[in-house]
LUMNU-787862 format. One line per field, with one value per residue: residue in three letters; x, y, z of N, C-alpha, C in turn. Coordinates in steps of 0.2 Angstrom, whole numbers, plus 5000, padded with zeros to 4 digits. Layout:
<rs>
resn <- c(ALA  ...)
neast <- c(X  ...)
nnorth <- c(Y  ...)
nup <- c(Z  ...)
caeast <- c(X  ...)
canorth <- c(Y  ...)
caup <- c(Z  ...)
ceast <- c(X  ...)
cnorth <- c(Y  ...)
cup <- c(Z  ...)
</rs>
This chain:
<rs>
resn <- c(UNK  UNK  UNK  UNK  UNK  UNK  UNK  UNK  UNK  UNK  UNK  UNK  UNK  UNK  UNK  UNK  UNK  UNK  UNK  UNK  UNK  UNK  UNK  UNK  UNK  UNK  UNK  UNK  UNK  UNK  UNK  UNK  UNK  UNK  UNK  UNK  UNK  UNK  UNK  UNK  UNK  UNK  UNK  UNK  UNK  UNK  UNK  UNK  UNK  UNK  UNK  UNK  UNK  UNK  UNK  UNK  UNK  UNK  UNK  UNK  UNK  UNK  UNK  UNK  UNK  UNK  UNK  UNK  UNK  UNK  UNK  UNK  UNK  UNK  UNK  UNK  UNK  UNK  UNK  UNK  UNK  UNK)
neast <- c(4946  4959  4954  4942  4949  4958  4948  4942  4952  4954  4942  4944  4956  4951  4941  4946  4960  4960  4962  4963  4951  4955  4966  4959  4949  4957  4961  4950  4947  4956  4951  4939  4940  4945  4950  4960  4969  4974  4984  4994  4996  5005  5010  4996  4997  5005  5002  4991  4996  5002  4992  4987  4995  4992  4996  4989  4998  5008  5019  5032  5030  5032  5047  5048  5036  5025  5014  5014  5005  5015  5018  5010  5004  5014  5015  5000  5002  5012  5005  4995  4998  5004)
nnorth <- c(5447  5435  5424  5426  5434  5427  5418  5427  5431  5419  5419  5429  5423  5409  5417  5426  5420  5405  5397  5379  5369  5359  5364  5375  5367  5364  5375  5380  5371  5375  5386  5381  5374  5384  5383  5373  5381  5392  5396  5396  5407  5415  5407  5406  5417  5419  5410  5416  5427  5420  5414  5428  5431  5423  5412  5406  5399  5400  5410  5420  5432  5450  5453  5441  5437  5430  5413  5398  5384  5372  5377  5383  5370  5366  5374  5370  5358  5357  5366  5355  5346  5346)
nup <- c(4991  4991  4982  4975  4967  4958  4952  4945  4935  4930  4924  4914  4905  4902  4893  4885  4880  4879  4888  4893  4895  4905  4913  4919  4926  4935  4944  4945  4955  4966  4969  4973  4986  4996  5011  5011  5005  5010  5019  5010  5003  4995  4986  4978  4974  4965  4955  4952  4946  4937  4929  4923  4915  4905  4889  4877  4864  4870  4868  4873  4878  4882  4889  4891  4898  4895  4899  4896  4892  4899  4909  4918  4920  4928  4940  4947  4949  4958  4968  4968  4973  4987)
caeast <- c(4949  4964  4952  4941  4955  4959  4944  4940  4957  4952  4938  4947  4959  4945  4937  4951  4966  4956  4965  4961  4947  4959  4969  4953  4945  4962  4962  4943  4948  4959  4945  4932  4944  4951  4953  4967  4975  4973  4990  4998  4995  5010  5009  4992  4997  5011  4997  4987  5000  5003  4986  4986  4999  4993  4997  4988  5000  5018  5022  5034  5027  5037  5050  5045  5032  5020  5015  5011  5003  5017  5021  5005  5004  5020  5013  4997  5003  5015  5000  4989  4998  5007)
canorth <- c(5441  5433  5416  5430  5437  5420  5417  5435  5431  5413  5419  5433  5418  5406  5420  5428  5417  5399  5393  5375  5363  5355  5368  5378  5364  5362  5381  5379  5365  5378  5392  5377  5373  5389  5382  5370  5382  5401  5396  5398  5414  5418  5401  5407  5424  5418  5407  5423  5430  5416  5414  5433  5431  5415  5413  5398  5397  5398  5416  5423  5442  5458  5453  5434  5437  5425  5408  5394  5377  5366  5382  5385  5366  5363  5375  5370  5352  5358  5366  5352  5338  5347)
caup <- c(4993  4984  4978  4970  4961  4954  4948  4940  4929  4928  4919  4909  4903  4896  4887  4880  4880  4877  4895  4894  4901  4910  4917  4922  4931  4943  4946  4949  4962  4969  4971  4977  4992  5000  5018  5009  5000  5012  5022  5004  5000  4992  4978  4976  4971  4960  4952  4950  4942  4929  4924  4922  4910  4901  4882  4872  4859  4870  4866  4880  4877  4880  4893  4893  4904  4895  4904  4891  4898  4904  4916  4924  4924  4933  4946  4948  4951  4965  4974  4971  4975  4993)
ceast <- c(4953  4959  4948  4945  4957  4955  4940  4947  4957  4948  4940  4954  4956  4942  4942  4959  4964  4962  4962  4958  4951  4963  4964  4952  4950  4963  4954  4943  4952  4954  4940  4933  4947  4953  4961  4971  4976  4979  4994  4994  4999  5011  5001  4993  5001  5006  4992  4989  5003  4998  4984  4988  4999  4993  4995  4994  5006  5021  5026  5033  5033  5040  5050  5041  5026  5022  5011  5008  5007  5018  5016  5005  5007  5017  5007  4996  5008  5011  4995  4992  5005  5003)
cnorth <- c(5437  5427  5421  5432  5432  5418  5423  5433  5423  5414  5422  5427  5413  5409  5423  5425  5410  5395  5387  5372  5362  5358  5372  5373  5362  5370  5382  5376  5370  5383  5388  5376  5377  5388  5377  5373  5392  5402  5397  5402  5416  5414  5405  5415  5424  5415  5414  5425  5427  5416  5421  5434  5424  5415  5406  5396  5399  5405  5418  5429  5445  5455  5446  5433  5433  5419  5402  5387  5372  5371  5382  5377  5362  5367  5374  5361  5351  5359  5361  5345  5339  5343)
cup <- c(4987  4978  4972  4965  4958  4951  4944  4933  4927  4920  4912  4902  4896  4892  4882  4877  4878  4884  4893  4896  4906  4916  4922  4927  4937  4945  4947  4958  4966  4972  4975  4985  4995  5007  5016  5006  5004  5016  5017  5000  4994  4985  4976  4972  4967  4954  4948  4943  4934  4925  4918  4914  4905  4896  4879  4867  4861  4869  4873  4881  4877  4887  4896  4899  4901  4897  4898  4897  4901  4907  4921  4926  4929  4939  4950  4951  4957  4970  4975  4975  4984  4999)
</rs>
């Protein structure tokens, strides 16, 4: 299930990436409420994909595929606040 997979790479984030308290606990709220959020599948799996790629310290990687914190939090704030 996609919420799973969001919170498998949630996790992987926090341990290895230092994802933020703050950040986590709105992508928790995302995983706690699947009925509000399974008609958007498709932000959800964009979401997926950023955290995948989340970089604590801003780096944009190999092809600028890293995702620093105002990125994930501009997305996280379009899905929360629909």
């Amino acid at each position: 299930m996609i919420f799973a997979q969001l919170q498998a790479v949630m996790n992987t984030a926090q341990d290895e990436q230092e994802l933020p308290d703050y950040l986590a606990e709105q992508v928790q709220f995302i995983i706690d409420h699947p009925e509000r959020f399974l008609a958007r599948k498709p932000e959800i799996q964009h979401l997926i994909e950023q955290v995948e790629h989340y970089d604590t310290y801003g780096q944009t990687g190999y092809l600028g595929m890293g995702v620093n914190n105002v990125i994930l939090g501009n997305t996280l704030k379009r899905l929360l606040d629909a």
